[in-house]
C-alpha positions in Angstrom: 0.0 0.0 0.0 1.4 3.3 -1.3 2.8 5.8 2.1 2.1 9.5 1.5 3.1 12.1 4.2 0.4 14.7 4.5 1.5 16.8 7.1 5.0 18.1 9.9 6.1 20.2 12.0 9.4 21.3 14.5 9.4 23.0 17.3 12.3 25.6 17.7 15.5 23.9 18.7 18.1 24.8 21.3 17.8 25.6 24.9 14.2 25.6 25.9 12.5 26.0 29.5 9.8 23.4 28.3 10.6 19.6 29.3 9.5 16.8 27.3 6.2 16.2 27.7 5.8 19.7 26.8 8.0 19.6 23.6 6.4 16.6 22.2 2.8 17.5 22.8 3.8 21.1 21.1 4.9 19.5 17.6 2.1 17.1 18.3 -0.6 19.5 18.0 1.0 21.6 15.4 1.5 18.7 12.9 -2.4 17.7 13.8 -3.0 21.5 12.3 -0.7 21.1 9.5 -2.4 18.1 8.2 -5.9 19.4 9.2 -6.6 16.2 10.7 -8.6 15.9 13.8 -6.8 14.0 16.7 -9.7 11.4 16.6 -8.7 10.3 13.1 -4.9 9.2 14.3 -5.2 5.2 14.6 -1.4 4.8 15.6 1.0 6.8 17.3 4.7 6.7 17.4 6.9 8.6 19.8 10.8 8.9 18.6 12.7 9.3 21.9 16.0 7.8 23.3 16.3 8.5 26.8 14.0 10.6 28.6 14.3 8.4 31.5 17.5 9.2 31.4 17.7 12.7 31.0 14.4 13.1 33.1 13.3 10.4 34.8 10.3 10.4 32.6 8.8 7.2 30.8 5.7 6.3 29.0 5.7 9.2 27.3 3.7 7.5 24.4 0.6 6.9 26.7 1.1 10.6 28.4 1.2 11.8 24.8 -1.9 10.4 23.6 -3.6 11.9 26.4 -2.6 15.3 26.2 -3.4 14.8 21.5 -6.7 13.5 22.8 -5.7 10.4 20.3 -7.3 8.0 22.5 -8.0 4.8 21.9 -4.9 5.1 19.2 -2.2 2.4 19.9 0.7 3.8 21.1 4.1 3.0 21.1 8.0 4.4 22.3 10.9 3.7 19.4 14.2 4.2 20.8 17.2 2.9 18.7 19.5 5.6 20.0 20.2 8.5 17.6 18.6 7.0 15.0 15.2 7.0 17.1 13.9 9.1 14.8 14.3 7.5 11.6 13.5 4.5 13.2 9.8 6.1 14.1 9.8 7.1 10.3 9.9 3.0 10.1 7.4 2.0 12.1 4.9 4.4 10.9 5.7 3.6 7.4 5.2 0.4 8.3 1.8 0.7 9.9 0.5 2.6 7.0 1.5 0.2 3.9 0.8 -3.2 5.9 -3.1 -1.8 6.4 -2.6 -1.7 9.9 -3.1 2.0 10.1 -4.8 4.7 7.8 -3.5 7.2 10.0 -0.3 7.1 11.9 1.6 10.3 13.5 4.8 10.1 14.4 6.4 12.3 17.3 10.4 12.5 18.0 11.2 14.6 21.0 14.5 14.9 23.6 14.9 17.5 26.7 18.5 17.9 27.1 20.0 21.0 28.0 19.3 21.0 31.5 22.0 18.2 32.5 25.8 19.5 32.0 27.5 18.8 29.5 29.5 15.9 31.0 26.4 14.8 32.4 24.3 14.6 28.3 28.3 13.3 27.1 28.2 10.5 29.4 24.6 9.3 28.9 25.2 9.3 25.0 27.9 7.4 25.2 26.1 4.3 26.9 25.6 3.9 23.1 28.9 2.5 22.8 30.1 -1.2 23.6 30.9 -1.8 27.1 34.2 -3.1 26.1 35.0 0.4 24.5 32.7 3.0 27.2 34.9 1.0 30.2 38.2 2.6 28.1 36.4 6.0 28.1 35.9 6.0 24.7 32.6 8.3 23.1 31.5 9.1 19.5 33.9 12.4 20.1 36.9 10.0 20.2 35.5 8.0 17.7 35.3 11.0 15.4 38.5 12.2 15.7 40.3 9.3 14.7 38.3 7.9 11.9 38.8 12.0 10.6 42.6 11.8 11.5 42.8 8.7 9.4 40.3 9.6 6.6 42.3 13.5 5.8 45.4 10.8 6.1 44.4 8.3 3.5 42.8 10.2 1.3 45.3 13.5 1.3 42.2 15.2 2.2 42.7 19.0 3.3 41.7 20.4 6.7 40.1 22.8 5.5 37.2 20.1 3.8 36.0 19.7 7.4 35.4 23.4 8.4 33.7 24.2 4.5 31.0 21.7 6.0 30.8 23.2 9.3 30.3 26.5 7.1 27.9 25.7 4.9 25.7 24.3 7.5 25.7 27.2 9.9 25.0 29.2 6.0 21.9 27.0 5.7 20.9 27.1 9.0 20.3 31.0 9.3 17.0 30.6 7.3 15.4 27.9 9.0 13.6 29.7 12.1 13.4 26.9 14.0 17.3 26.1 14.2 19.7 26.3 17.3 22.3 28.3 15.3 21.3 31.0 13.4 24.6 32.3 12.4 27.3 31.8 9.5 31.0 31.6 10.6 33.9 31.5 8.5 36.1 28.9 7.5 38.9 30.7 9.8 36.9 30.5 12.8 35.9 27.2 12.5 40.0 26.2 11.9 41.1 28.7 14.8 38.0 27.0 17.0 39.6 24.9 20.2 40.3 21.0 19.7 38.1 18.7 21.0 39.5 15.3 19.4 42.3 16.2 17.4 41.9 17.0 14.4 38.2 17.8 15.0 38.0 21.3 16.8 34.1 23.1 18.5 32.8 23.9 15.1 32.6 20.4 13.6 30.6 19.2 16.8 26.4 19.3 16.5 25.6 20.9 20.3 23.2 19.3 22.9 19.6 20.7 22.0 15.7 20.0 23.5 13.5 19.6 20.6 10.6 18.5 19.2 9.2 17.3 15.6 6.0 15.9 14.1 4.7 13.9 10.8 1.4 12.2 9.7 1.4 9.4 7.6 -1.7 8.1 5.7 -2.1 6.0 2.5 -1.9 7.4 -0.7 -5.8 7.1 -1.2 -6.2 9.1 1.7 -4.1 12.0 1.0 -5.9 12.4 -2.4 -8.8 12.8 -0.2 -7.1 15.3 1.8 -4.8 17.6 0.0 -2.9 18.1 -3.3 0.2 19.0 -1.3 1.5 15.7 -0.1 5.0 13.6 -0.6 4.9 9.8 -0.9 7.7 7.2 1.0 8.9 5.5 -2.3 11.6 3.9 -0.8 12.8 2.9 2.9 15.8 0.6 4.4 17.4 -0.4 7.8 20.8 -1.6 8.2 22.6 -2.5 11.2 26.4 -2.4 11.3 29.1 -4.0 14.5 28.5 -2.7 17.7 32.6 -2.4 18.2 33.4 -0.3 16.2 37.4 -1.7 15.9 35.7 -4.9 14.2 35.0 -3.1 11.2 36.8 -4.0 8.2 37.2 -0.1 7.1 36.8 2.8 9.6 35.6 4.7 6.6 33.0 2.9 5.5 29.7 3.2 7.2 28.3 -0.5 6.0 24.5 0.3 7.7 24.6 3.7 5.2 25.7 1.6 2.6 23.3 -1.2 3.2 20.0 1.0 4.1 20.4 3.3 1.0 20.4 0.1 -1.6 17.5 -1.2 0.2 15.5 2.1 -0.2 17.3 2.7 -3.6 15.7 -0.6 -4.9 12.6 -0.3 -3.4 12.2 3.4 -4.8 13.6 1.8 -8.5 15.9 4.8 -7.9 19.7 5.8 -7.8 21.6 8.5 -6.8 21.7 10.6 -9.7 18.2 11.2 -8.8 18.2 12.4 -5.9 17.7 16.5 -5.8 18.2 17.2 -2.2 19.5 15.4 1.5 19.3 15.6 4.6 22.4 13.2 6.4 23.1 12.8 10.0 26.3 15.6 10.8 26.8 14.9 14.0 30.4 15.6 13.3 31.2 17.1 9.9 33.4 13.7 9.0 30.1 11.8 8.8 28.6 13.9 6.0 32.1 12.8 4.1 31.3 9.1 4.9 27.6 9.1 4.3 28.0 10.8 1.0 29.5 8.2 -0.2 27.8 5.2 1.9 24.7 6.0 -0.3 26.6 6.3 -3.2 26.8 10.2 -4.2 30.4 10.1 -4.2 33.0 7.1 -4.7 35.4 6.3 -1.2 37.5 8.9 -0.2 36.6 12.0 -2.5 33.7 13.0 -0.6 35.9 16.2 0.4 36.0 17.2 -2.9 32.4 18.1 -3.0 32.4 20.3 -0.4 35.3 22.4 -1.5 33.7 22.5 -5.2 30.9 23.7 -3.8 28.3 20.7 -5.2 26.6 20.2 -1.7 26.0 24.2 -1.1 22.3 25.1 -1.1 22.9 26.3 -4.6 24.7 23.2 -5.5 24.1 20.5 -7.8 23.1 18.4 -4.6 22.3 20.5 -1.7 22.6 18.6 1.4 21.7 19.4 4.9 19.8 22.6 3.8 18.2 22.8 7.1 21.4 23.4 8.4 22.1 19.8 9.4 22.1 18.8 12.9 25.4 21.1 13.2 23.6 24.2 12.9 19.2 23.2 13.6 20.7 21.2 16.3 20.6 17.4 17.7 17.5 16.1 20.3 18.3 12.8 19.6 14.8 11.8 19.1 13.7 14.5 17.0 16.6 14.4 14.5 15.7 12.1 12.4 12.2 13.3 12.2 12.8 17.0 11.9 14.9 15.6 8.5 12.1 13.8 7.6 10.6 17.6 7.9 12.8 18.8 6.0 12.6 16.9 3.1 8.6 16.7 3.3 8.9 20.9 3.2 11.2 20.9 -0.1 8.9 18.2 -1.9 5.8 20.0 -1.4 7.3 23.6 -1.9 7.5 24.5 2.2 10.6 25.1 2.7 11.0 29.1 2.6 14.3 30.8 2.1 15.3 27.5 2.2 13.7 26.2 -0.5 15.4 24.3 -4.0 13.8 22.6 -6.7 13.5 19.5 -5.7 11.1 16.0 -6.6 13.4 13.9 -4.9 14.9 13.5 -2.0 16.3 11.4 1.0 17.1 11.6 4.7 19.6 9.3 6.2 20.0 8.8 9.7 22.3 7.3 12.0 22.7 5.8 15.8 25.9 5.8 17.5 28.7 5.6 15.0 26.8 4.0 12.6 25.6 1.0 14.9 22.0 1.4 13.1 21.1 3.0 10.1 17.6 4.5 8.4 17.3 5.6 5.1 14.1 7.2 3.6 13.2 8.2 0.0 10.6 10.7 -0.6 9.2 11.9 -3.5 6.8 15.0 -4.4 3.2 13.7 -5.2 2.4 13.2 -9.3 
């Protein structure tokens, strides 16, 4: 059965005084306006969120959520597959739609996080790792900086490749109103920033955000009901990759990118040449290298090169992260995979403001941990 997405919303990201319930029921609400779809008609809903009981002490937020949409009696359900939680939640609620289980499924990703320190946030992130690697001390930070040490090693990539990402980013994020950062920096600054795992320095780091975001699904039948302004799921794939990351064969291959992209690729009977727009998963700037060329937009190890020709820049031949990436809009690990999912929905059906490009299709790939697990989504503007 054909999955169309009718209807989004974001909350603004960054700090915010509102805690989680609060967040998600915000997006909530908004997305139920967006679609024009009255909470009675939602027959599933799925809430993106890694770790609120960690961050807050605060579970079952699906059920408290359903209650405060007014949803009831719609199944309910918490998807937590760390980072990735959000794409994940794009997953299930594709799924409900095309198996029939569902006619109308919304899907909420949400994280409070900017009230713990930020030792406090590091440390509960990296209980995504493998004990045999947190007991060492080692995060994703660590993890970055190496795999970047040895990628601008192998591939004679310059420094300065890094910091044009963390540039155009912050570029693209200044017209999204809803983004943590709205301001550009230069490629000096971001050089001249301090270290935080050598090579990678403050500016190639996404920050710690509270955040909410928001999508209705329905089936294709539906949405011709309902509006003329809709995008449809063509093509969708999970991966998951080793959970130490030292097992891998190559550092610099992301195998769940990789993986998740041909699934969706083939399901979509697309490639990507086609693609007209993306929205990838820079949590550090190194990963939009390595998942450019996990979903096969570039071959190994010249990823680099797009970003200083200019290709990814919003007036690229592929822009990517034209929300301004989780770099610049921000990272509640929950929300981001949904807020791309956002993004992608708002440049298919003509949304996207200043930020707008021409676009008919377009993709969102999201990652957990360092690539532990992997979702990949293909949308395309409705015919």
């Amino acid at each position: 059965m054909g999955v169309a997405v009718i209807g989004a919303s974001m909350t603004k990201f960054g700090q915010r005084d509102a805690w989680i319930q609060e967040l998600l029921a915000q997006a909530g609400e908004e997305c139920l306006d967006d679609a024009g779809v009255t909470p009675t008609d939602v027959e599933h809903l799925y809430v993106s969120n890694m770790a609120s009981g960690e961050f807050e002490g605060q579970t079952g937020v699906m059920n408290a959520l359903a209650h405060d949409l007014g949803v009831l009696p719609a199944y309910s359900e918490r998807v937590d597959q760390t980072s990735s939680s959000g794409g994940a939640g794009i997953y299930e609620a594709w799924q409900s739609i095309a198996s029939g289980a569902s006619e109308m499924t919304l899907l909420v990703g949400g994280e409070k996080m900017t009230h713990k320190t930020t030792g406090e946030a590091t440390d509960i992130i990296a209980s995504i790792t493998h004990p045999a690697e947190y007991k060492h001390g080692v995060t994703l930070p660590s993890f970055a900086g190496m795999t970047a040490r040895h990628y601008l090693e192998r591939f004679e990539a310059p420094r300065e490749s890094l910091a044009r990402v963390a540039v155009k980013n912050h570029k693209n994020g200044v017209d999204n109103p809803n983004a943590q950062f709205q301001k550009e920096i230069t490629v000096e600054q971001a050089l001249d920033s301090p270290i935080i795992a050598d090579p990678l320095r403050l500016y190639d780091f996404c920050p710690i955000t509270d955040g909410s975001a928001a999508m209705m699904f329905t089936t294709e039948e539906r949405a011709k009901e309902i509006t003329d302004e809709y995008a449809v799921v063509s093509g969708i794939g999970g991966a998951t990759d080793t959970h130490v990351v030292h097992e891998r064969d190559d550092p610099t291959v992301m195998g769940g990118v990789v993986e998740s992209s041909k699934q969706a690729y083939e399901m979509a009977g697309l490639g990507p040449e086609d693609l007209d727009v993306a929205e990838l998963h820079d949590m550090f700037t190194i990963l939009e290298f390595l998942q450019l060329e996990g979903i096969g937009v570039a071959d190994q190890g010249t990823a680099w090169e797009l970003a200083m020709d200019g290709t990814t820049a919003k007036d690229g031949n592929l822009p990517i992260n034209t929300s301004g990436g989780l770099k610049s809009k921000g990272h509640p690990l929950g929300a981001s995979g949904v807020a791309q999912g956002v993004e992608i929905y708002e440049q298919l059906v003509g949304e996207a403001g200043p930020r707008q490009v021409d676009a008919e299709t377009a993709l969102a790939c999201n990652v957990g941990g360092f690539g532990n697990c992997v979702i990949t989504t293909i949308m395309e503007a409705a015919e």
